[in-house]
N, C-alpha and C positions, 0 to 999 in steps of 0.2 A: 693295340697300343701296348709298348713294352714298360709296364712300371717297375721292372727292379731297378733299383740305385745301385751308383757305383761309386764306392772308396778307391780311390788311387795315392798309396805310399811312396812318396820321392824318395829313396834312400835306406839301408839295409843295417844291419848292424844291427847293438840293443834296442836302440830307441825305435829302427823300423820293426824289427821283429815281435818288441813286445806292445809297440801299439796294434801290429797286425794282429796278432794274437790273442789280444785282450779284446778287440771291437770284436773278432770272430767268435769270442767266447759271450759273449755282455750278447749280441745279437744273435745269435746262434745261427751263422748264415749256412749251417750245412742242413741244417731241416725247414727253416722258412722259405729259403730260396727265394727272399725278394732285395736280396744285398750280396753286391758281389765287392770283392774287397781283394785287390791287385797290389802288389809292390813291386816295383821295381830297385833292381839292384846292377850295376854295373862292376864287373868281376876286376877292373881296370882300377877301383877303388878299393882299395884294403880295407879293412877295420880294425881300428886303433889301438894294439895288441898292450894296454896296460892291464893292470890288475886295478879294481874298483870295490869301493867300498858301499856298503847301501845301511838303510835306517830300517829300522822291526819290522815296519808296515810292508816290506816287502816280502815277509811270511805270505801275511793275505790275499798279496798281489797271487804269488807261486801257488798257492791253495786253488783259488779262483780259477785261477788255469787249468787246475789237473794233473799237476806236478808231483814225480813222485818225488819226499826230500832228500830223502839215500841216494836216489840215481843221479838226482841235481848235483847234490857236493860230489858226487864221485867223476861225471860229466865237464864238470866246472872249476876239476882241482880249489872249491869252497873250502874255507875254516870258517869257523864261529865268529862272530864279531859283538863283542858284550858292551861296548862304549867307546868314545873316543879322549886321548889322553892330548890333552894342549901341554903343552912340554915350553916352557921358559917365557907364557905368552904374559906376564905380570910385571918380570923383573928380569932383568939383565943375567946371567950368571954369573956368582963371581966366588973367586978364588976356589974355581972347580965344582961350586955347587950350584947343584939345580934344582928349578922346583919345579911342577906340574899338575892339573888340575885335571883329573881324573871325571869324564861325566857319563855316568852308568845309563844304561838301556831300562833295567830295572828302575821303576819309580817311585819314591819313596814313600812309606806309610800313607795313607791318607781318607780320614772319612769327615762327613757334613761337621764341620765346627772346628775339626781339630788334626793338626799336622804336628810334624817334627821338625820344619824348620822354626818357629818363633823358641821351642825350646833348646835347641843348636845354638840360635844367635845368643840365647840366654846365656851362654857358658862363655868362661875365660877365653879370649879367644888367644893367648900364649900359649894354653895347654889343649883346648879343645882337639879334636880330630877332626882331619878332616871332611868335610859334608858327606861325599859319594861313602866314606871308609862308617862314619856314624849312622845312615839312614839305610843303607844295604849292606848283604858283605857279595855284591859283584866282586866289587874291588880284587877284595882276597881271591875271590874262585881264577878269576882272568890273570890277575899276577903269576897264579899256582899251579896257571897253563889247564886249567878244570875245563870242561864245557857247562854250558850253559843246561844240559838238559841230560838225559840219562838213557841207554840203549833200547830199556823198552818202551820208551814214551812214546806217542804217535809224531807222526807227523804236523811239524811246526807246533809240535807246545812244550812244553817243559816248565819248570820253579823259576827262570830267570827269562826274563825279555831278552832278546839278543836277535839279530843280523848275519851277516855274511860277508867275507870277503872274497871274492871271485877272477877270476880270470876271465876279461869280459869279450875274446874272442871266443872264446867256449861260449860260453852263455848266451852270444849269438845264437850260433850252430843249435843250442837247444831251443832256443827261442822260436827258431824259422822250423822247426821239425815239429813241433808244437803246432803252430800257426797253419805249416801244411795238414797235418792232420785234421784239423777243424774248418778249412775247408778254405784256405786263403791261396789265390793265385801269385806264382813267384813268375817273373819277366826280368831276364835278364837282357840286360842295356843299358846305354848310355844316353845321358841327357844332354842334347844339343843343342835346346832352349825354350824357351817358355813365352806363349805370346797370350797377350790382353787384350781384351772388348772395350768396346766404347766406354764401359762403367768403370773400367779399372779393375777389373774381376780377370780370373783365370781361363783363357777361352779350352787353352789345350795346353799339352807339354810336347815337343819335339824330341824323338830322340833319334838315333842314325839307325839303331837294327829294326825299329817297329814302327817307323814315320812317326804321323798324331796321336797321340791319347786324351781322350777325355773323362770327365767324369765327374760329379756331382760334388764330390767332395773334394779336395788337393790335403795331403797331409804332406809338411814337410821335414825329411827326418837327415837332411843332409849335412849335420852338424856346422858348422864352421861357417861353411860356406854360405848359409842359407840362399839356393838357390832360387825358392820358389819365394819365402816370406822379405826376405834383400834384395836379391838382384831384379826380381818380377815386380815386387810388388812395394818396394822401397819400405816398408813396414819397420 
């Protein structure tokens, strides 16, 4: 009796490659050998060639992985990303001025009893500063074009929290070279259709180059479309 399990990835890109990725990292299916974990990708489907923005936490995602951070930004044409600026989201602009609210990666002061926002709200708020400018100085460093971190610091740390901004057809490309290497099967093809059992469950997926596929798991990574979690399974 064959008990390894099988993960089958509908769809390619960030989302397939760094789910493949990540389950082949988390389970380590190139030494257990009782998880085999497939994706399919059909070459007939592009990927979405914007530039994308991500949140700090995806330091730890890239760490987890095994990533090295210099060859990522260099791979992925990444800059820094230190916070996000909401730009006229308050107030209308008028007579050519604008305002925006600046919200830093870095986190403001903070231990058991005592912060810096109640004494922020304490102040004038005509002349006060603004929050992100009074509780860090991100602000300054990202204005001043600075990075967030310093040449010889390791990988994903540095004095300031901060992100990336990426070019997310590269980031694929790394993503799925990653994912190969840790021992994830790539199938390239196309998805024909998807048929359902008596329960409503996923029996298999069709596609034209490789017939049936089955498998214990269905992840669906076909953005938009959702092919397996919408049109299979009305979800």
């Amino acid at each position: 009796m064959n008990s390894k399990r099988n993960i089958l990835i509908v769809g390619g890109g960030t989302a397939g490659w760094l789910a493949a990725a990540y389950l082949a990292k988390f389970f380590d299916i190139g030494e257990q050998q009782q998880l085999n974990i497939t994706l399919l990708e059909s070459a007939d489907i592009g990927i979405i060639g914007v530039g994308e923005g991500t949140f700090p936490t995806i330091r730890n995602t890239l760490k987890f992985l095994g990533i090295d951070e210099a060859q990522f930004m260099r791979q992925t044409s990444a800059t820094f990303k230190q916070g996000i600026r909401f730009a006229d989201w308050v107030r209308t602009p008028h007579n050519g001025q604008h305002e925006h609210y600046f919200h830093p990666f870095e986190a403001p002061f903070y231990t058991e009893g005592a912060g810096l926002l109640p004494y922020w709200l304490l102040q004038d708020e005509a002349t006060r500063l603004p929050f992100a400018q009074a509780v860090t100085f991100q602000k300054r460093v990202a204005e001043a074009q600075r990075a967030p971190k310093r040449p010889h610091e390791g990988d994903f740390t540095g004095p300031l929290n901060y992100a990336y901004h990426f070019d997310s057809v590269k980031l694929a490309h790394v993503l799925a070279e990653r994912a190969r290497d840790l021992g994830v099967r790539h199938l390239s093809g196309t998805l024909k259709g998807v048929e359902v059992d008596s329960t409503g469950a996923i029996a298999h997926i069709l596609t034209h180059e490789h017939g049936a596929l089955t498998a214990d798991l269905y992840i669906d990574c076909t953005g938009f479309r959702a092919e397996l979690i919408g049109k299979a399974l009305n979800a």
